[in-house]
Each structure stands twice: as C-alpha cells, then as structure tokens.
Backbone as CSV, one residue per row, in Angstrom:
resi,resn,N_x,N_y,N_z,CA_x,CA_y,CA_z,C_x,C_y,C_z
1,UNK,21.349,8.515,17.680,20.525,7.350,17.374,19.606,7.088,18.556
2,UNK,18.162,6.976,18.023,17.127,6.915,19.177,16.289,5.805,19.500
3,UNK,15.747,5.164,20.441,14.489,4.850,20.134,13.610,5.172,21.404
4,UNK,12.306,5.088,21.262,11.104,5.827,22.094,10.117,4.588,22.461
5,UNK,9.436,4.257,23.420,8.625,4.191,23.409,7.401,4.951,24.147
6,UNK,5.990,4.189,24.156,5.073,4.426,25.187,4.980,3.495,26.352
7,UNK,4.455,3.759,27.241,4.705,2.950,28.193,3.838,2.631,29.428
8,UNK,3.470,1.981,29.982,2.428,1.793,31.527,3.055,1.103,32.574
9,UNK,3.168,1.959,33.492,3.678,0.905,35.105,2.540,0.918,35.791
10,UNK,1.886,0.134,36.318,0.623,0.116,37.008,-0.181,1.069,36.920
11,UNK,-0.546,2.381,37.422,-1.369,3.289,37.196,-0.876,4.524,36.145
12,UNK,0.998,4.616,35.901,1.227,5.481,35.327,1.803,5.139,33.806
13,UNK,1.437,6.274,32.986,2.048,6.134,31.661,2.550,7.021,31.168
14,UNK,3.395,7.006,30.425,4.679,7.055,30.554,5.391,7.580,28.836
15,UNK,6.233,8.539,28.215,6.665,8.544,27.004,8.574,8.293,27.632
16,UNK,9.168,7.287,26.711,10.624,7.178,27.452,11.490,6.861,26.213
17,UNK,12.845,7.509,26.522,13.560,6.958,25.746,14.415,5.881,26.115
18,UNK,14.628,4.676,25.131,15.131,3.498,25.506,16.478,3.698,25.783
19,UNK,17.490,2.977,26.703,18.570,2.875,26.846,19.134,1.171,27.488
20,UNK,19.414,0.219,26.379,19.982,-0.626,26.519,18.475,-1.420,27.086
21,UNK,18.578,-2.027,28.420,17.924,-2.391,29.119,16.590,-1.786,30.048
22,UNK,16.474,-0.052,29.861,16.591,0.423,30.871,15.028,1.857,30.473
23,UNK,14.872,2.289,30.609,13.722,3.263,30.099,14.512,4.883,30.030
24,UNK,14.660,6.145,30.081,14.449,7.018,30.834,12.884,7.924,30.543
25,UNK,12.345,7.875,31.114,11.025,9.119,31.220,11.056,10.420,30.835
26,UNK,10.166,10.296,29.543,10.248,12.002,29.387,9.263,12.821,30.509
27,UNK,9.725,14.135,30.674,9.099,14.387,31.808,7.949,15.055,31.211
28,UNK,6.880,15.119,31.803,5.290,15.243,31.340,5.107,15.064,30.144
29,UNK,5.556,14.025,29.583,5.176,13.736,28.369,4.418,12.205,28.471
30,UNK,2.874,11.930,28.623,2.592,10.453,28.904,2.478,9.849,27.189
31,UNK,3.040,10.042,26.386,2.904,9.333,25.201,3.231,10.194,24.045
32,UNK,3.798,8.832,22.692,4.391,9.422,22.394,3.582,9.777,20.752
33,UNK,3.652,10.957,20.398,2.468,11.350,19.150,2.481,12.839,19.162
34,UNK,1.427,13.409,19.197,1.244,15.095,18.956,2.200,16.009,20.243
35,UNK,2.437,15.263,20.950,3.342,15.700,22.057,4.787,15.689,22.092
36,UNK,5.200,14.783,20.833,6.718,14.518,20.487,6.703,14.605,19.165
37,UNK,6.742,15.950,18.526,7.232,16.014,17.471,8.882,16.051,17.216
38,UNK,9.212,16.189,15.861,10.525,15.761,15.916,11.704,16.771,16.656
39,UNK,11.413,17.826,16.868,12.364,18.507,17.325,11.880,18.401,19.151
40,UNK,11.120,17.897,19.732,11.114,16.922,21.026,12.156,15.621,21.161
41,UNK,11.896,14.819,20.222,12.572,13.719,20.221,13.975,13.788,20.111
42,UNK,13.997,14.786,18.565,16.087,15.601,19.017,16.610,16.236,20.247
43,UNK,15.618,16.700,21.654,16.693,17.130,22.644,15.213,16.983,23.696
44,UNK,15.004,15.306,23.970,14.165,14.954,24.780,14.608,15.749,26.413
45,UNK,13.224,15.969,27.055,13.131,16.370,28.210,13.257,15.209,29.464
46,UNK,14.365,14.940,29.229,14.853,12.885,30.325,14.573,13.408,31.650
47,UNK,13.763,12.989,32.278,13.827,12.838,33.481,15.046,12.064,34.489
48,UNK,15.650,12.331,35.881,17.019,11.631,35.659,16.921,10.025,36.402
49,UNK,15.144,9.516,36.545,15.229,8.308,37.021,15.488,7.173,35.435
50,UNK,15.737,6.035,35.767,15.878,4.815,35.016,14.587,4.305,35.271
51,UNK,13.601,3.176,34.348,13.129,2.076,35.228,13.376,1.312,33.503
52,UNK,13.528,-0.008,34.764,13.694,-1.739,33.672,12.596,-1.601,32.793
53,UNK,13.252,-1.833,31.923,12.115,-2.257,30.578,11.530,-3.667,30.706
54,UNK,11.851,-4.046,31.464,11.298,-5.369,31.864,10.089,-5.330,32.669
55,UNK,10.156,-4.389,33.701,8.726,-3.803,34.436,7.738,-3.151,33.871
56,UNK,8.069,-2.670,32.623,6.955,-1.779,31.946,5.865,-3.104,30.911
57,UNK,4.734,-2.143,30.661,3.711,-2.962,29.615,3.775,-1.512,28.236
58,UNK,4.422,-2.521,27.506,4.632,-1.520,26.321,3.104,-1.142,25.578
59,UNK,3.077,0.037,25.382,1.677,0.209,25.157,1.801,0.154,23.101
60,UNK,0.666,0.774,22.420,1.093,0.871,21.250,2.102,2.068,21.003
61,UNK,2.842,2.135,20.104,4.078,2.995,20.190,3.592,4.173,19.982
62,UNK,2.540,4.660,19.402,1.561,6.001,19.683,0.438,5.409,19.717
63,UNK,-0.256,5.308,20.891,-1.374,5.329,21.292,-2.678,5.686,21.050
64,UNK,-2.582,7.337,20.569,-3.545,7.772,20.183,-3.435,9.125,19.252
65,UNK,-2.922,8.220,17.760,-2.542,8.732,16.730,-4.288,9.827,15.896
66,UNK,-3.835,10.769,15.255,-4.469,11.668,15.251,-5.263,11.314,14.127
67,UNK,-4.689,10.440,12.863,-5.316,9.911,11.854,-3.697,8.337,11.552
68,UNK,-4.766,7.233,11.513,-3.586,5.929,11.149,-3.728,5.698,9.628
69,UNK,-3.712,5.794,8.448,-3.453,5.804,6.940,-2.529,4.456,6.620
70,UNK,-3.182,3.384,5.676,-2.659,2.599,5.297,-2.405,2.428,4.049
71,UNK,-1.740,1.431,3.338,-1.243,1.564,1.789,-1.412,0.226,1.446
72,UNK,-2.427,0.208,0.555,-2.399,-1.958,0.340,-2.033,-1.724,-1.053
73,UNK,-1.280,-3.059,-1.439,-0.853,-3.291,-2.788,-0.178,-2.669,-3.201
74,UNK,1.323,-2.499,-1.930,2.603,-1.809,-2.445,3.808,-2.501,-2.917
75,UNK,3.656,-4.235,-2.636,4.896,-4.726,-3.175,4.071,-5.945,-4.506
76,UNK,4.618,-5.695,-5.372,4.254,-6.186,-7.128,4.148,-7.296,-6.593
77,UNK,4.737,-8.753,-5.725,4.285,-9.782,-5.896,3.155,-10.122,-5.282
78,UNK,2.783,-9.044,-3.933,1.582,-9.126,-3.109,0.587,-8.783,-3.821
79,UNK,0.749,-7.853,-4.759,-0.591,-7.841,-5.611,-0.486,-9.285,-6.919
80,UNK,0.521,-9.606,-7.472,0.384,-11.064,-8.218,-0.448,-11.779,-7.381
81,UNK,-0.081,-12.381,-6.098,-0.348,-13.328,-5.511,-2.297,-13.224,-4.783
82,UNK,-2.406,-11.857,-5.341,-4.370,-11.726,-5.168,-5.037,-11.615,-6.461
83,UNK,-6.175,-10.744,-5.932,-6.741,-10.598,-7.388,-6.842,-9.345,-8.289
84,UNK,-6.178,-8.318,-7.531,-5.989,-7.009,-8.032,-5.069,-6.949,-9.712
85,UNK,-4.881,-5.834,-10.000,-3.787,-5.446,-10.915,-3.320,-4.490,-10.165
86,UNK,-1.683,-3.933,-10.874,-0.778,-3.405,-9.926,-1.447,-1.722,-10.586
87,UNK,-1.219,-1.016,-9.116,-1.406,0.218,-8.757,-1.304,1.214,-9.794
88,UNK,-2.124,2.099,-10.243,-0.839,3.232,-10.430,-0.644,4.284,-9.991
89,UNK,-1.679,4.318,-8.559,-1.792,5.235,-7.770,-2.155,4.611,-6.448
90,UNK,-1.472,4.912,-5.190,-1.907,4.459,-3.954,-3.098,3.902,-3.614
91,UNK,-3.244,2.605,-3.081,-4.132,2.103,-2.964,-4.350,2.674,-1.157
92,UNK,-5.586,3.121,-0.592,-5.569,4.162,0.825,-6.819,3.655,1.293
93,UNK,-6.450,3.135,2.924,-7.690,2.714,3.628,-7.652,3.588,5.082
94,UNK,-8.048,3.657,6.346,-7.730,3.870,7.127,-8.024,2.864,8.772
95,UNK,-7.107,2.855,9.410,-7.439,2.535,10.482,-8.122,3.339,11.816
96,UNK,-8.564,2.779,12.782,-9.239,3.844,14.150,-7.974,3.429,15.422
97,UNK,-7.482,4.183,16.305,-6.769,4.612,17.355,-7.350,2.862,17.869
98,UNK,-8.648,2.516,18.022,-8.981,1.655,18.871,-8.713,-0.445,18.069
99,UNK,-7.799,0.145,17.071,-7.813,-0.929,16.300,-5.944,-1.317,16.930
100,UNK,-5.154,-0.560,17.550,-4.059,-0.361,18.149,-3.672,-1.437,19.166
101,UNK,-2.902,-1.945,19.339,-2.195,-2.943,20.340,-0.568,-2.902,20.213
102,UNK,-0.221,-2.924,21.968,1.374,-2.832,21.534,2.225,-4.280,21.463
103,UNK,3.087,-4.264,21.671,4.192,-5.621,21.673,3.942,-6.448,22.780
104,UNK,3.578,-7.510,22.636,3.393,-8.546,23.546,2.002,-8.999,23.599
105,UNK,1.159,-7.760,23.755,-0.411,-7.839,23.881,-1.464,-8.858,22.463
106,UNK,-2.157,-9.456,23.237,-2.774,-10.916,22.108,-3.632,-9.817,20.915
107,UNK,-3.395,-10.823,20.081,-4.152,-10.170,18.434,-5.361,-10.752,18.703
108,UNK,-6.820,-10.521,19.349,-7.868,-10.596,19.515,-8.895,-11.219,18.272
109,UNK,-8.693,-12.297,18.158,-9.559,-13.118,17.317,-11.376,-12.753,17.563
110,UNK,-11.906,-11.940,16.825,-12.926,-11.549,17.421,-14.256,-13.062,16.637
111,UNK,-15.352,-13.239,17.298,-15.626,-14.758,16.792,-16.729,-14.597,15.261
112,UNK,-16.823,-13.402,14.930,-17.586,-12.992,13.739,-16.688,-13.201,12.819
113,UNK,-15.758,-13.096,12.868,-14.628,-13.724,11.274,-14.493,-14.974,11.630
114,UNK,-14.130,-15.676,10.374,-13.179,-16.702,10.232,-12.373,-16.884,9.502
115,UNK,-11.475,-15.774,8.910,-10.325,-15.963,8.184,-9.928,-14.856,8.401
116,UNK,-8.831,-14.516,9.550,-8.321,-13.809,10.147,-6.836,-14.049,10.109
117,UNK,-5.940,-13.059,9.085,-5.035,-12.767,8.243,-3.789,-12.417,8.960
118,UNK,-2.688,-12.207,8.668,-1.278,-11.641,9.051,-1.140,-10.742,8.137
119,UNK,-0.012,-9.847,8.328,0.906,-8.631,7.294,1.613,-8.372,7.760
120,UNK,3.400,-8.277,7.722,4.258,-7.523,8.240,4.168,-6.472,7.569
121,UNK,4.486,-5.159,8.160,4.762,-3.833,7.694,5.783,-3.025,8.251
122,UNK,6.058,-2.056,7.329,7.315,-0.755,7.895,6.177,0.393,8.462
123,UNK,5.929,0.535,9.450,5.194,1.698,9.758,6.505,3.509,9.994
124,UNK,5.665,4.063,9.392,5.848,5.508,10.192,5.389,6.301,10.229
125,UNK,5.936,7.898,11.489,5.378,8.324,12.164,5.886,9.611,11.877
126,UNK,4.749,10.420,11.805,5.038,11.950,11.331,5.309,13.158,12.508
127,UNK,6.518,13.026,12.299,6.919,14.622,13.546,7.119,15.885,13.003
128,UNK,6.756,16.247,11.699,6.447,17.781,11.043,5.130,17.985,10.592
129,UNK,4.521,18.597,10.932,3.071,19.383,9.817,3.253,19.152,8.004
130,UNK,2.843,18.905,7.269,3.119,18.890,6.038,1.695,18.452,5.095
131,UNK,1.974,19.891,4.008,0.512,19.907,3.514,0.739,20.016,2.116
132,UNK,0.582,19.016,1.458,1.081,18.973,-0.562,2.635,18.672,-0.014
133,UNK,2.934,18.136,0.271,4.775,17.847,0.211,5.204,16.027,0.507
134,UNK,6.448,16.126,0.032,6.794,14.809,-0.019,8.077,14.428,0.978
135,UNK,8.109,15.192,1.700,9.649,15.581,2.775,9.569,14.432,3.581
136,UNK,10.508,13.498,3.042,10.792,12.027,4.016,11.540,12.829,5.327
137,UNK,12.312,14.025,5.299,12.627,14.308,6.644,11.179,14.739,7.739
138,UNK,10.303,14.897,7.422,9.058,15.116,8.037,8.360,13.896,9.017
139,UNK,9.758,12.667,8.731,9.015,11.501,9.767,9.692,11.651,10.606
140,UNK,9.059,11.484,12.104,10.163,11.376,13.283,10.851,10.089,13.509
141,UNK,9.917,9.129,12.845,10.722,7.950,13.104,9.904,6.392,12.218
142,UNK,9.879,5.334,12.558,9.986,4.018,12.245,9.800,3.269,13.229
143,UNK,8.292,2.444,12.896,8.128,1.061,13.976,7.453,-0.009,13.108
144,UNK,7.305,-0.971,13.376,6.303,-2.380,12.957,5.079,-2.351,13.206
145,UNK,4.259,-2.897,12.216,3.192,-3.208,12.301,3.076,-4.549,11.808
146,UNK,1.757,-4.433,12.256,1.055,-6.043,11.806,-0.141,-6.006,11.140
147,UNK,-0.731,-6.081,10.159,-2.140,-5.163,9.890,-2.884,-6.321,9.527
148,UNK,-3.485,-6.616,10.808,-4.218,-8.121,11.093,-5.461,-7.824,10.363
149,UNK,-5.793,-9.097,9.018,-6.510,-8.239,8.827,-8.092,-9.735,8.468
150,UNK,-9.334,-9.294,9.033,-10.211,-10.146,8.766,-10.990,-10.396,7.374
151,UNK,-10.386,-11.320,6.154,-10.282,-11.630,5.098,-12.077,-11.795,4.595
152,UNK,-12.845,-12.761,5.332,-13.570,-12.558,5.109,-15.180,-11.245,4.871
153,UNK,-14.282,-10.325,5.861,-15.297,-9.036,6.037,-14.736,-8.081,4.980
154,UNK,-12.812,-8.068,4.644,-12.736,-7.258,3.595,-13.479,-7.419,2.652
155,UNK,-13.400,-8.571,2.300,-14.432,-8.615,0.649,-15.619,-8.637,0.402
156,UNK,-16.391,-8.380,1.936,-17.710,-8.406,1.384,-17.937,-6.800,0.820
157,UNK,-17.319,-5.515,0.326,-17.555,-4.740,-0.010,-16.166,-4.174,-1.170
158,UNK,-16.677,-3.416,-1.593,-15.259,-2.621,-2.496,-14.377,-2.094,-1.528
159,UNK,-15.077,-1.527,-0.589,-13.956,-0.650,0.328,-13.787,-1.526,1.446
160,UNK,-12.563,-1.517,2.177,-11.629,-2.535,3.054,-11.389,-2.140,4.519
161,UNK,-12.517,-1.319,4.798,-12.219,-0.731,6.006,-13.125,-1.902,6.990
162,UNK,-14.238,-2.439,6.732,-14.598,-3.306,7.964,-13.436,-4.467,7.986
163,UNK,-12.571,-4.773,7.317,-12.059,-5.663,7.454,-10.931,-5.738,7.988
164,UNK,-10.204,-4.544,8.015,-9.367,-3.908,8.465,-8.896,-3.456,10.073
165,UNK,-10.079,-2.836,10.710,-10.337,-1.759,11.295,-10.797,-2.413,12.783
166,UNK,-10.555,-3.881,12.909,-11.333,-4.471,14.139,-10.484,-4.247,15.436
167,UNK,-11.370,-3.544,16.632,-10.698,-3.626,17.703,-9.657,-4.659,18.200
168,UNK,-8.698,-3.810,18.894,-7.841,-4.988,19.650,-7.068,-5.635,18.281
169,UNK,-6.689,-5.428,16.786,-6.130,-6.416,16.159,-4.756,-6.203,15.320
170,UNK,-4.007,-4.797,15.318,-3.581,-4.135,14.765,-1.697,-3.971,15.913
171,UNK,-1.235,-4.864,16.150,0.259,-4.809,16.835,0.966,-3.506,15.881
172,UNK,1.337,-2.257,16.779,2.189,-1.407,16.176,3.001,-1.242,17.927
173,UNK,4.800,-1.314,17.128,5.585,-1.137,18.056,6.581,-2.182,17.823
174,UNK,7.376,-2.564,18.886,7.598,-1.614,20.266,8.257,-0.574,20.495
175,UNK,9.270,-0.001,19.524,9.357,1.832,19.745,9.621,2.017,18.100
176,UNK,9.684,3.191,18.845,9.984,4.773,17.738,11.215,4.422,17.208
177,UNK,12.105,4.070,16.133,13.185,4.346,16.029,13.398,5.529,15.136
178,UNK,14.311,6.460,15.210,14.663,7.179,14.593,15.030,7.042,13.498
179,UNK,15.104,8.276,12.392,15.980,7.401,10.664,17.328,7.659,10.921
180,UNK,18.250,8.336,11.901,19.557,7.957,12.126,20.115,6.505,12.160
181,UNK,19.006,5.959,12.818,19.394,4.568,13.398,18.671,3.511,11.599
182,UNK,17.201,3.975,11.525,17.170,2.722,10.403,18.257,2.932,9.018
183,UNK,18.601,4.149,8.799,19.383,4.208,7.579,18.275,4.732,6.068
184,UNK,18.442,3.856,5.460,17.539,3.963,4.006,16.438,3.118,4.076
185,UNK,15.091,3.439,4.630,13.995,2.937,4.550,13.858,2.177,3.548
186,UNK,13.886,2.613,2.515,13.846,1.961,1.154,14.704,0.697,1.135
187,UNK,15.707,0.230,2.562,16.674,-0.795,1.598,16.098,-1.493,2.964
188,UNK,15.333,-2.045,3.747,15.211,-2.699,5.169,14.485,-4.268,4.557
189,UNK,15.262,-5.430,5.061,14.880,-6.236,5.161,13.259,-6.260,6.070
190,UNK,12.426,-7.190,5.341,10.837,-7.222,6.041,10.546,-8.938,6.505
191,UNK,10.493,-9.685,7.204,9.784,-10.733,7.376,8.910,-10.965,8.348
192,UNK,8.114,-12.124,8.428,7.117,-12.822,9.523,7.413,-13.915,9.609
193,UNK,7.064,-14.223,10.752,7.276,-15.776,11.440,6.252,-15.903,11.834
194,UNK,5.125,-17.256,11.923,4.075,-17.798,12.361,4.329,-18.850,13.279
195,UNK,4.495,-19.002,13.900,4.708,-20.603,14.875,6.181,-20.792,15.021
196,UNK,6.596,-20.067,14.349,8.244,-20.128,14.372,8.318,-20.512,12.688
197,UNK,7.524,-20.288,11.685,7.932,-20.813,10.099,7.534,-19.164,9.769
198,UNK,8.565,-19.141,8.887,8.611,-18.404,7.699,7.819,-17.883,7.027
199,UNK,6.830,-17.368,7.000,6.057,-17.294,5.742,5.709,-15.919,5.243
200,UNK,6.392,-14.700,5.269,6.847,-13.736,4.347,8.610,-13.351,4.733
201,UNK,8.613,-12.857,3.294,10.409,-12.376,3.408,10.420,-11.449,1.953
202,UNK,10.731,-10.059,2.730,11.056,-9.263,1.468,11.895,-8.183,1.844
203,UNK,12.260,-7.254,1.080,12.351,-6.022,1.409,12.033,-5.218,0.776
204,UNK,12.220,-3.588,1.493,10.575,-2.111,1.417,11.916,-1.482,0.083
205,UNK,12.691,-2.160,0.029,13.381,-1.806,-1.872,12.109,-1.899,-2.898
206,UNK,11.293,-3.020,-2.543,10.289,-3.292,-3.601,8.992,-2.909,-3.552
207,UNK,8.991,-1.425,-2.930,7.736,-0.631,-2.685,7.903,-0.371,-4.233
208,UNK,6.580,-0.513,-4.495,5.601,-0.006,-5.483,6.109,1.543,-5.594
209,UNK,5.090,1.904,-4.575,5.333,3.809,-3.998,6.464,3.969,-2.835
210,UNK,7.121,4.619,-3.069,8.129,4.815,-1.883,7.530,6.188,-0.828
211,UNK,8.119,6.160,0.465,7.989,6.865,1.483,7.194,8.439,0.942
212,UNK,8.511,9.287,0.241,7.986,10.281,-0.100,6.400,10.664,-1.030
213,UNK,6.593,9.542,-2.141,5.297,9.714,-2.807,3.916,9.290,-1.880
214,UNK,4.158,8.719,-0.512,2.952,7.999,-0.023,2.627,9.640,1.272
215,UNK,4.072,10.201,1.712,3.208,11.535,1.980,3.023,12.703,1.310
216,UNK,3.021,12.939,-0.011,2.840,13.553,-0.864,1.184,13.270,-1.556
217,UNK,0.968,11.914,-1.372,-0.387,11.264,-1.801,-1.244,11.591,-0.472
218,UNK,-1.069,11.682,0.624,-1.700,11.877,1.420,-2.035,13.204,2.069
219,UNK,-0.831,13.801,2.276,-0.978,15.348,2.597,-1.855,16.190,1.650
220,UNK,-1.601,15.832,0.304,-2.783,16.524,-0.632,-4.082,16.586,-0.591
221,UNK,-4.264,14.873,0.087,-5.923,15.339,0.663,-5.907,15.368,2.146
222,UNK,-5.397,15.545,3.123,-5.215,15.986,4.030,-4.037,16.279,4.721
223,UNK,-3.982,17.420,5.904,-2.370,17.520,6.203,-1.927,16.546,7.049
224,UNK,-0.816,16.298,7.298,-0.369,15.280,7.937,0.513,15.652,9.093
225,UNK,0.101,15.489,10.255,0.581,15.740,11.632,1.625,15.504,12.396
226,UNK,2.025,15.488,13.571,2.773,15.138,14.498,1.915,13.630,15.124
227,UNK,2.680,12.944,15.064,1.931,11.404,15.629,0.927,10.756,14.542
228,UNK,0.980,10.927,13.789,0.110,10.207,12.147,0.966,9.141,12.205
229,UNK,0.648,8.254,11.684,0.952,6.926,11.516,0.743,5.985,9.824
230,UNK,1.422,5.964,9.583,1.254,5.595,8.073,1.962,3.936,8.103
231,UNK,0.689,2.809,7.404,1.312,1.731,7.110,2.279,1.363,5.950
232,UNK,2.741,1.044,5.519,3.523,1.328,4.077,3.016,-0.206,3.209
233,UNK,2.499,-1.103,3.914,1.802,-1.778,2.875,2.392,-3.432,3.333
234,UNK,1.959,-4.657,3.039,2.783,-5.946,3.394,3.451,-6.638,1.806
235,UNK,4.106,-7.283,1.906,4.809,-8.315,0.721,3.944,-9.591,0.476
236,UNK,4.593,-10.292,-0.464,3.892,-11.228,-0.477,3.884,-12.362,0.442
237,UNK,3.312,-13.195,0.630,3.282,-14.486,1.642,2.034,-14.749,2.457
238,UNK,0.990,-13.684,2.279,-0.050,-13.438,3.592,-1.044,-14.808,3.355
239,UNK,-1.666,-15.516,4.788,-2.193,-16.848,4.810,-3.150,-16.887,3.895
240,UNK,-3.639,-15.939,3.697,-5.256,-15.782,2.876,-5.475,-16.554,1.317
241,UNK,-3.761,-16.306,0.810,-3.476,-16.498,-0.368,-2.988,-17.621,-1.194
242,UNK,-2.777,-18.490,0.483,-1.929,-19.459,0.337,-3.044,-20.981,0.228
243,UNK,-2.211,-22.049,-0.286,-3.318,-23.529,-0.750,-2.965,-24.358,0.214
244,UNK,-3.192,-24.617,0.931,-4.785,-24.540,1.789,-4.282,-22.869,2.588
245,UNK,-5.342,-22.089,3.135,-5.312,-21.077,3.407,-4.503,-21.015,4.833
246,UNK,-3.301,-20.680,5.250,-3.260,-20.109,6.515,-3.978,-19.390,7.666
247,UNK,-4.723,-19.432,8.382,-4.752,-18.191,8.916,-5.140,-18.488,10.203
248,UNK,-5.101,-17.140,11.305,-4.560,-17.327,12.485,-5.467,-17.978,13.333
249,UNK,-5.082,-17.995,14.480,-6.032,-19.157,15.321,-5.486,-19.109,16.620
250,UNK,-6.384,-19.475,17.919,-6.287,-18.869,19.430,-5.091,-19.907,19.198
251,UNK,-4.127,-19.145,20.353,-2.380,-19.770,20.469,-1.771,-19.722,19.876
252,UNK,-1.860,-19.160,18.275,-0.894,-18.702,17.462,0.171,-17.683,18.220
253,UNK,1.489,-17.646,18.118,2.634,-16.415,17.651,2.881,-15.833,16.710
254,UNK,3.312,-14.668,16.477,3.235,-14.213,15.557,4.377,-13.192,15.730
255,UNK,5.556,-13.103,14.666,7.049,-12.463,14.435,7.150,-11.707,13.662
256,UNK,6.920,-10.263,13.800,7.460,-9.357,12.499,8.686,-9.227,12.703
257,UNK,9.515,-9.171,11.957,11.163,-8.062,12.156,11.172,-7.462,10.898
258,UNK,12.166,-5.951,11.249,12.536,-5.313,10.078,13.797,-4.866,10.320
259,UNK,14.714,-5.301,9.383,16.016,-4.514,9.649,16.365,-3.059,10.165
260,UNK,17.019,-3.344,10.980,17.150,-1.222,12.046,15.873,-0.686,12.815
261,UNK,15.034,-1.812,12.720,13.970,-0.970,13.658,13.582,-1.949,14.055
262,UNK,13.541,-3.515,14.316,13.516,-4.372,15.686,12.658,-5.497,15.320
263,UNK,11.607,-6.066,15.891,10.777,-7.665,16.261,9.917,-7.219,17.095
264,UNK,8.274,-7.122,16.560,7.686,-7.115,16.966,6.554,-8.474,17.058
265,UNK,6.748,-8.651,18.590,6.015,-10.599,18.605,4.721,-10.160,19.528
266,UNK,3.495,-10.880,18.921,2.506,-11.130,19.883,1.777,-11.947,19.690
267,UNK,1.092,-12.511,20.588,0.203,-14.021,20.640,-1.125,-13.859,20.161
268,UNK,-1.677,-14.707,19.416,-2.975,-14.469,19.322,-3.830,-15.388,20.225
269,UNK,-5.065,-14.490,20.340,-5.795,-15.069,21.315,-7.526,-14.988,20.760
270,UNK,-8.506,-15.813,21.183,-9.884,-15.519,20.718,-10.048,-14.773,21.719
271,UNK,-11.687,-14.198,20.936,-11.866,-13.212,22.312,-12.898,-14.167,22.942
C-alpha cells in the first residue's frame, strides 16, 4: 500500500514516497508522471534520507501531465440538477498542465469571471501505455481534484474548455495513492466542504461511465500514457446550480475528501 507525492524544498524538487509523517525521495526522480510508471512505483528507487512532510510545498501530484482529460456529466443527479440530458456517451473536455495547483496552494480567482464554481472529483493517473483498451489495472494510482470551474465563460460557447482551463485554478493532490490502498474505485465515498458546510455528498458507485469504459473512450482516440490524468467527473451539489447561486469568493476554503485516497483543502484567493 502506497502513496506518492511531488514535492519542493526551497530550490529542490523532489518525487517521494509518503511514510506516516515523513517523505522518502525517489532518487533522480523530480516528479511524479512519465517518470513513474507503474512498475517504478511497485519497487521505488528510496533514497535512504527522510524529510518532514511538514517542510515540503506539495506541488500538483503530477505536475506536468502529458495530456489532463476530463468527464462532465457522470453522476445522473449532476446532470438533473443542470440543463443537459443524461449521456450516452462520455461527455470529454480537456485541461492544460498550467491550469494545475497542489494542496494548500490558493484557487486563483482570476477578475474576468464572476461565477467561479467548485467540483469534487476522483482523479486518476495512468502508469501503462494503452491504446483501444479498457484495463483499470493500467492506472498507477488515485488523487483529488477540484475542477474549479468559471461558470460564466463555460457557457458562452458549446464547447467548455475556456471555462474550464484557467490558470492557477484546478487543486489536484496531495498524493498518488495506489489501488491496493483505495480498494474498489467504484464504491468511494465523494464530498466537499465550503466554509466548513456541506454542499456535495456522493459516491463514484453512481458513475454514469465507470473507470474502464472512460479509458477505453479515450485511448480510442488517443493513447493514453504514463502520468495522464483523467477527471472522472463531479456529483451533484455544485454552487452554480444552487437558489441563490453559491460561488467562490477571495477567503473562501475549500474541502474535497474521498474515501482511501485522502482531503484535499485549499484557500481561495483573487488574483
């Protein structure tokens, strides 16, 4: 049972596996993605120093993913609660490397939106090559996302990528967990916390598309790598939807958790 992150101590960065409190360093490995595929991560190269996880600045849990692939309108009440009808084929947007932030780091309110959104998500991360296939063993692992997303710029078009895609807004992390450790993806409790309230609660049981069909949908039109990053989609509850509208604002907090793979919290901030 594993977990990974990425990592920065003042000038250096860092790929480590977690232990309790404590880091160990893979050795020349500065991050973790096309450099840690899964048979890396099964018999990591540990360097034999420790350092506190308390001294490090967790970076995004892959940094600089090779392609990030998202999935909107995967749980039936999140699409009730908009204006879509339900799927019958993957709904697919993409994110950019520079849309990335790790755990702790502020969700960047940029001042051209004003209805700037939440999503908890199950993210994961591809540690086999795979081209037309649906091989859930092909992920190396499981982290959180947040897929902050600016409400008003999605809709000014059919396609959802300006709205999506804004620097600085996108919390993925804080590690890698392995599927030893999450168990059955399919059965993981999902929620968010805003200010400390409630306002999504589900679980990835009620994917629309499950794991395998979403890399099977994707590898077909392209292959899918070592360090790919796939969102699996949010539940219902998101501010956008709600009477009077939620949505985020400089000094907000913000709480994902997912059962077996952790709490990912970060502050929002304007820019």
């Amino acid at each position: 049972m594993s977990r990974f992150a990425s990592c920065s101590l003042a000038d250096r960065r860092f790929a480590a596996l977690v232990e309790g409190d404590a880091l160990r360093p893979l050795r020349g490995i500065a991050e973790l993605g096309r450099e840690t595929p899964s048979e890396v991560l099964a018999d990591p190269p540990l360097a034999d120093e420790r350092v506190p996880l308390a001294d490090v600045t967790l970076r995004p849990v892959v940094p600089s993913p090779g392609k990030v692939v998202c999935v909107g309108l995967n749980y039936r009440a999140h699409v009730e609660e908009g204006i879509y009808t339900v799927p019958d084929y993957p709904v697919l947007f993409a994110k950019f490397a520079e849309a990335l932030i790790g755990a702790g780091e502020p969700i960047v309110l940029p001042p051209e939106s004003e209805a700037v959104d939440f999503e908890a998500e199950l993210a994961f991360v591809m540690g086999r090559h795979v081209r037309r296939s649906s091989d859930l063993g092909a992920v190396a692992g499981y982290t959180l996302a947040n897929d902050v997303s600016m409400r008003d710029y999605q809709y000014r078009t059919h396609q959802w990528l300006v709205g999506k895609a804004w620097a600085r807004s996108t919390p993925l992390g804080p590690f890698l967990v392995t599927g030893d450790e999450v168990g059955d993806p399919h059965a993981l409790d999902i929620s968010l916390e805003l200010n400390g309230e409630r306002m999504q609660a589900s679980n990835t049981s009620r994917f629309i598309f499950d794991i395998p069909t979403l890399i099977a949908t994707i590898s077909e039109v392209v292959p899918l790598t070592p360090g790919d990053v796939v969102l699996t989609g949010t539940p219902d509850g998101v501010g956008y939807r709600r009477d009077p509208p939620v949505l985020l604002k400089d000094g907000d907090r913000v709480v994902v958790e997912i059962e077996n793979v952790g709490r990912l919290e970060n502050p929002v901030a304007a820019e």
